[in-house]
C-alpha positions, -999 to 999 in steps of 0.1 A, spaced: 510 -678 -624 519 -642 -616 499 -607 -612 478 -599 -645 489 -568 -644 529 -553 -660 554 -551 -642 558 -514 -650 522 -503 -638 524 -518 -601 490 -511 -578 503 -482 -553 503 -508 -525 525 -537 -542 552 -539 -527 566 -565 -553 560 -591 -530 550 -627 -548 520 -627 -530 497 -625 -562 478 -598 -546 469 -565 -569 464 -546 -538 480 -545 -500 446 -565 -480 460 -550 -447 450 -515 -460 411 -524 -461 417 -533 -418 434 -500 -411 413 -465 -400 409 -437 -412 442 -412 -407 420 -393 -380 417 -420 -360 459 -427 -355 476 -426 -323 499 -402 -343 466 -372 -348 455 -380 -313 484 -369 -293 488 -341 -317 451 -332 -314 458 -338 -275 484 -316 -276 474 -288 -299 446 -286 -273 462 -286 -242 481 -258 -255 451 -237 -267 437 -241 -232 468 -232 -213 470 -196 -232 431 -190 -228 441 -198 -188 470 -176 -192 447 -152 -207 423 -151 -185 445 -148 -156 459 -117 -169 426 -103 -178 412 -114 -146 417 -72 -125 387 -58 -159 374 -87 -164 358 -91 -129 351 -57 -127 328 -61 -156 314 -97 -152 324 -113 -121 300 -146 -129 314 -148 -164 348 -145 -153 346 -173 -126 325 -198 -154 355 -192 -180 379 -194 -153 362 -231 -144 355 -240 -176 394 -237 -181 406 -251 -154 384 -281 -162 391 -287 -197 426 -287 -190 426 -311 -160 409 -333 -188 432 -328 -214 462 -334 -186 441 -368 -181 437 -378 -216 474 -374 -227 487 -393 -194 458 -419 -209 472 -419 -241 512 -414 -232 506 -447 -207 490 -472 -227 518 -460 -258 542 -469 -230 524 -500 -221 524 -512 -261 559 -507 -265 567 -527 -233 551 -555 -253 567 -546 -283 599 -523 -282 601 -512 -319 565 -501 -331 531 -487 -321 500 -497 -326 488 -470 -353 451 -470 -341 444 -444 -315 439 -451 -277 404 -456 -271 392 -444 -240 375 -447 -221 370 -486 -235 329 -483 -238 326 -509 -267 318 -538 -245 301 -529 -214 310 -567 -198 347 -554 -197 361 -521 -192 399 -539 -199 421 -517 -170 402 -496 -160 382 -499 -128 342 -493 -123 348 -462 -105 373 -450 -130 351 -453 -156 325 -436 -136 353 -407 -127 365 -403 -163 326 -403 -181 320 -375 -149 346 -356 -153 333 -355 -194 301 -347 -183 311 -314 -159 339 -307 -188 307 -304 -214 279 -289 -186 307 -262 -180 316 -250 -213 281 -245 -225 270 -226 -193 295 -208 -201 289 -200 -233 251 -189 -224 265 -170 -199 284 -150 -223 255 -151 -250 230 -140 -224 252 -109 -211 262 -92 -245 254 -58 -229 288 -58 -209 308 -59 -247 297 -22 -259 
């Protein structure tokens, strides 16, 4: 007995396969497009870049900008340096277990993005180490306290700006 449906009006994910099924039942397992190891190392990316100009920036700026608000300057100049040690980290995260998978398996990629670090089950932290995962959720931690001292720095001192 086949499909109930024509021929002519296929579901989007048959493939024509005699499997009987209207629709693809891998598609209901796979995430969201936001959560692929595709977005994430352009995300990665996108932002590493951003943050290497805004340190490039700053840099350049850095003869005024000191003059007018030497704590400010040294915060963004921090905050930068911070973010994009982080950001350094989390693509050599993401670049290594991509290399890892297709040690395993030479012609694909998982399509689910790296998680990291692995904080689903607390019993097993897969390769990473105790103090690694103590180093990584740190180094978060001063990448966040950082950027929004920073930010009220810069709220707080609007005075410098006219």
């Amino acid at each position: 007995m086949g499909p109930s449906y024509s021929p002519d009006r296929r579901a989007p994910a048959d493939l024509g396969l005699p499997s009987g099924y209207p629709i693809n039942p891998y598609l209901t397992y796979r995430p969201v497009f936001a959560r692929s190891l595709p977005i994430q190392i352009l995300v990665t990316g996108i932002t590493l870049t951003l943050v290497s100009v805004l340190l490039i920036q700053l840099l350049f700026s850095a003869p005024s900008h000191i003059r007018i608000a030497r704590t400010n300057f040294f915060l963004q100049i921090s905050a930068a340096l911070t973010v994009l040690a982080w950001e350094i980290a989390s693509l050599t995260v993401i670049l290594n277990a991509s290399r890892d998978q297709s040690r395993k398996w030479p012609f694909m990629l998982d399509y689910v993005a790296i998680d990291f670090p692995p904080l689903n089950d607390p019993r097993t932290h897969g390769s990473w180490s105790t103090a690694g995962l103590v180093s990584w959720l740190f180094m978060n931690a001063i990448v966040s306290v950082l950027t929004q001292v920073c930010h009220l720095d810069t709220i707080s001192h609007q005075e410098w700006l006219i």
